[in-house]
Each structure stands twice: as C-alpha cells, then as structure tokens.
C-alpha positions as CSV (number, residue, x, y, z in Angstrom):
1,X,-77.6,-92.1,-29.9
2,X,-75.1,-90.8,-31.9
3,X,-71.8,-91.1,-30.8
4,X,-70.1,-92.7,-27.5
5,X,-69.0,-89.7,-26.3
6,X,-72.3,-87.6,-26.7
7,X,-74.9,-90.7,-25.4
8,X,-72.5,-90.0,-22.4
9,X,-72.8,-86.5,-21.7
10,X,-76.8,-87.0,-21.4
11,X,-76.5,-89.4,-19.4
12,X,-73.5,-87.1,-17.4
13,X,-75.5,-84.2,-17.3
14,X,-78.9,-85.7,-15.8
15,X,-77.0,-87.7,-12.9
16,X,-75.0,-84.8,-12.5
17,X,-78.3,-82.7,-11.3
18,X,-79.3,-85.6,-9.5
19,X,-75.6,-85.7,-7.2
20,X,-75.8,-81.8,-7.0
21,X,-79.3,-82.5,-5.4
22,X,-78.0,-85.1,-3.2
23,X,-75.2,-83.0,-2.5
24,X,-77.2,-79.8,-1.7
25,X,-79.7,-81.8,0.3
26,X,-76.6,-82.5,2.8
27,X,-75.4,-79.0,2.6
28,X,-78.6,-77.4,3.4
29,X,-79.1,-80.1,6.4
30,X,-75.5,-78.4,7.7
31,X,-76.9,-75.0,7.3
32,X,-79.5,-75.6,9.0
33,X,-77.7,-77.3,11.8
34,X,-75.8,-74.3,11.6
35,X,-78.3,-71.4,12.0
36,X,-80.4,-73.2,14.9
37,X,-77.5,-74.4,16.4
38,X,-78.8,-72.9,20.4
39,X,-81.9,-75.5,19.6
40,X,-80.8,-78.6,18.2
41,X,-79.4,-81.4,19.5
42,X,-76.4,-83.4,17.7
43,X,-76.3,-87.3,17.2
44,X,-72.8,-88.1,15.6
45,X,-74.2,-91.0,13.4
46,X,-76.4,-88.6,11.8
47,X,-73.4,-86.5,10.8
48,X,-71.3,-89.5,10.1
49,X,-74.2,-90.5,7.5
50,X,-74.1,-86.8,5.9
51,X,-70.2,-87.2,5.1
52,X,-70.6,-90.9,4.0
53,X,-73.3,-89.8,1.6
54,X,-71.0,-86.9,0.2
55,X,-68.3,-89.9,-0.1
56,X,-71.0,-92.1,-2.2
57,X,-71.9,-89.4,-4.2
58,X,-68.5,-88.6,-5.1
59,X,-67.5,-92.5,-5.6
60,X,-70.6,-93.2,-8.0
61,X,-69.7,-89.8,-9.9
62,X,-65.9,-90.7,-10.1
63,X,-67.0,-94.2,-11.4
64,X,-69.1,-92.8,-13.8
65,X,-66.5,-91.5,-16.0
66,X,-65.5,-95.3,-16.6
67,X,-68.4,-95.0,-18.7
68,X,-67.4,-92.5,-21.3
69,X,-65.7,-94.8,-23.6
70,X,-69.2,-97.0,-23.8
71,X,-70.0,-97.6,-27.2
72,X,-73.6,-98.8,-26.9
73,X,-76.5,-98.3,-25.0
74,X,-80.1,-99.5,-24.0
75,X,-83.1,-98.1,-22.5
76,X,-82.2,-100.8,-19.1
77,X,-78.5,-99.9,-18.6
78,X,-79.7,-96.1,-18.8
79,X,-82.7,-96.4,-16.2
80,X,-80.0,-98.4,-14.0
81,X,-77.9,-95.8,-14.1
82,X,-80.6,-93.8,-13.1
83,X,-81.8,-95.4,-10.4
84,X,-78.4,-96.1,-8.4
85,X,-78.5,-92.2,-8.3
86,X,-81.9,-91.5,-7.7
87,X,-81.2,-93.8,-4.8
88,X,-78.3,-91.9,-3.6
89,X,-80.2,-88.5,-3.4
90,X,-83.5,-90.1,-1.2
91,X,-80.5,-91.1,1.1
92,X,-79.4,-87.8,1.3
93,X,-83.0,-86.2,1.7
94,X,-83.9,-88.6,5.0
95,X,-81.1,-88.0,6.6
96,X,-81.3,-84.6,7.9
97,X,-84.5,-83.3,9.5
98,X,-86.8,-80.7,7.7
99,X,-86.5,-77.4,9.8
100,X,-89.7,-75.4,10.3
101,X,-90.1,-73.3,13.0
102,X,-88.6,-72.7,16.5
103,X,-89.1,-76.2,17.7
104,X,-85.8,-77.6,18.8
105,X,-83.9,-80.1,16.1
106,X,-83.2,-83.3,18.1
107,X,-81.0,-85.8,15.4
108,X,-80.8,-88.7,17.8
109,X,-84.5,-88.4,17.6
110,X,-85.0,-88.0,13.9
111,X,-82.2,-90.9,13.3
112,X,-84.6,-93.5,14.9
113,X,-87.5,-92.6,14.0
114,X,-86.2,-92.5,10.3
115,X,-83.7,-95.6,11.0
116,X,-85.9,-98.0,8.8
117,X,-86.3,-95.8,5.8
118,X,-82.8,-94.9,6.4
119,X,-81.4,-98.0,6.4
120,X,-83.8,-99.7,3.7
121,X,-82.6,-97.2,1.5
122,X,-78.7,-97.8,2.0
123,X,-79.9,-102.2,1.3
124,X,-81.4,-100.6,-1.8
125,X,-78.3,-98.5,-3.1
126,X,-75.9,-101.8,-1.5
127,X,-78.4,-104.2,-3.6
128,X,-78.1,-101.4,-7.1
129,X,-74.3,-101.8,-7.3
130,X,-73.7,-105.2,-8.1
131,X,-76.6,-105.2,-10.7
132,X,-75.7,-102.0,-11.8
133,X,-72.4,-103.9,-13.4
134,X,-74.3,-106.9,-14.5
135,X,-76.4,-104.7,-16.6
136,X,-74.8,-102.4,-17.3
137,X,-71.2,-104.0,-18.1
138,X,-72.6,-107.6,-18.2
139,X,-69.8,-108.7,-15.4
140,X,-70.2,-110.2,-12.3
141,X,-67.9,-107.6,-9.3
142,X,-64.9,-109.2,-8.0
143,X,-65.4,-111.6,-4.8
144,X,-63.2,-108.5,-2.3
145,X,-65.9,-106.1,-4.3
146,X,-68.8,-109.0,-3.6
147,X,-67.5,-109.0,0.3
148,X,-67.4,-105.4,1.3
149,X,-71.2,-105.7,-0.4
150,X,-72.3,-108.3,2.0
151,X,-70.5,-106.8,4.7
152,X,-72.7,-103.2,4.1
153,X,-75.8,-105.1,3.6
154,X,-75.3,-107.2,7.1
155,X,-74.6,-103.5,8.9
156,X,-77.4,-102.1,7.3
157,X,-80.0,-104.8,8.1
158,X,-78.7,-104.9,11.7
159,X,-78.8,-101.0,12.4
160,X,-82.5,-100.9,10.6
161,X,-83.2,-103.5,13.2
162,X,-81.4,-102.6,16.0
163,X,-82.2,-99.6,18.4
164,X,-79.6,-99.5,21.3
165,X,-78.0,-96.3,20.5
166,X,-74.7,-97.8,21.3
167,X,-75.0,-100.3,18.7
168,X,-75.8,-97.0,15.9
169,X,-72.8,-95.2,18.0
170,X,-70.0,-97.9,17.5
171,X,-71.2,-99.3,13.7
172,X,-72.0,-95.6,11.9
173,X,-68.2,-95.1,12.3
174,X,-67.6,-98.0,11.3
175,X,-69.4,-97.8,8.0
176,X,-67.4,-94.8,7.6
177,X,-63.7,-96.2,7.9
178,X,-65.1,-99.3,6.1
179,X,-66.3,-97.7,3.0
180,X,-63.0,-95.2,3.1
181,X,-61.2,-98.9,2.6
182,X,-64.0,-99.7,-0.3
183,X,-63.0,-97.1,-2.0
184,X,-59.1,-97.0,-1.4
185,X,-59.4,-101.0,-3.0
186,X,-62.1,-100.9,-5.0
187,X,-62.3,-97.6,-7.2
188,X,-60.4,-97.4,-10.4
189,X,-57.8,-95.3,-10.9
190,X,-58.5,-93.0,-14.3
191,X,-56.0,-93.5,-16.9
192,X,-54.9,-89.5,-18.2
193,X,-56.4,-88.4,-21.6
C-alpha cells in the first residue's frame, strides 16, 4: 500500500463497519428490550454483557489509532486485525435474543442456553489479544497486561461451565469493574497531533 497513513484508513474504515455493527447489534437488543418491555423478563448479567461489549468495542477502536503511524503491512497482521473485530461483533450478536413475535423475552433464559457460545466467544477475543500484538507489533504484552488476560480467560471458562445463577450473578459484575481497571491500566494514552 501506498503510504502509512492511507494502508491505515482501509484498514480504519472496514473495522469501523464492523464496531458500528457490533455496536448496533447492542442497541437494537435495548430497543427491543425497550418496545416489549410488559413481556420480557430482565437478567442483569445479560445487560452487564451489552455494556461490557460497548466498553470492548470502544477499547479495541481507541487502540486502534496506535496503529496509524505503522509503516508496513502484511496480508497476516491485516486478517488479525480483522478477526479480533469480527470476534467482537459475534459477541455482541449472541448476546441479546432475536425478537419475533408476541412470545415473552426471558434473558435469564436466553443467557444459559447461549452461555457456551457466549462464553467461548469471549476465550476467543481473550485468546486474539495477546497474539494480536505478537503479530501484529512482534511484542510479547506486559506480565500486568498477561495477568488481567488469564484472569478473563479463568472467568470465562468458569461461567461457560458453571450454571448456578448466583455464580453468573456475582462474576458478570465482576468482569465489568475488572475490565473498567484493564482499561484505566492498560490503554494508552494518545499523544495530541
């Protein structure tokens, strides 16, 4: 490609659709909460999970501007890129039930039933991040960066394993505060143009 800043716009514009996707996927789940809200039944991880996805998307996009000043790049760091957000927006499609109908929306019901693709997604976007920098910037994260990643993945395997409600009730918040901290320590501050 031609130069670094223009190989990044394609690659800015394309994961840019991919986050508004994720993004309206979420937004349509609340309208729909929303509009059938005499019929449906509310399950807080569920909505806990909607505003951590918003928080991912906007992480991985505010990250992504760390890649502006990237001189060179390859088919493999490209299709990375790719993928981490492809991953983000499957997250945000599972998460909220499809509404057709007049049958009532039940979320604590959807969440377990979709637990397992819910939560092998979020290992799959844990498991993207850290090779996303090995091949993409050839490094290795920092061991705090390396910790809260084990720390998600542990969560994640439990709660796909796990059904007691309580167990979803008490760590879903939990992931929430915890990745508010990831992102307080972990994402870069943008120097001014």
């Amino acid at each position: 490609m031609e130069g670094t800043s223009e190989a990044f716009l394609y690659l800015a514009v394309l994961t840019s659709i991919i986050f508004g996707l994720a993004i309206q996927q979420v937004l349509l789940g609340y309208r729909d909460l929303i509009l059938t809200r005499t019929r449906n039944r509310l399950f807080a991880p569920v909505l806990i999970w909607s505003v951590l996805i918003l928080l991912i998307v906007a992480q991985n996009w505010w990250e992504s501007f760390g890649l502006a000043g990237r001189s060179e790049w390859n088919f493999v760091a490209f299709g990375m890129i790719l993928l981490q957000a492809l991953i983000i927006y499957m997250l945000a499609a599972v998460i909220f039930p499809r509404i057709e109908g007049d049958d009532p929306i039940d979320l604590k019901d959807h969440y377990f039933r979709e637990r397992r693709a819910i939560y092998g997604i979020a290992i799959a976007y844990v498991v993207s991040s850290p090779l996303r920098a090995l091949i993409v910037d050839g490094t290795i994260l920092p061991a705090m960066d390396l910790a809260y990643h084990g720390l998600f993945l542990a969560i994640f395997v439990t709660l796909a394993i796990v059904r007691r409600t309580l167990v979803h009730q008490v760590f879903v918040p939990a992931l929430l505060a915890g990745f508010v901290g990831y992102i307080a320590l972990m994402t870069p501050v943008l120097a001014g143009g």
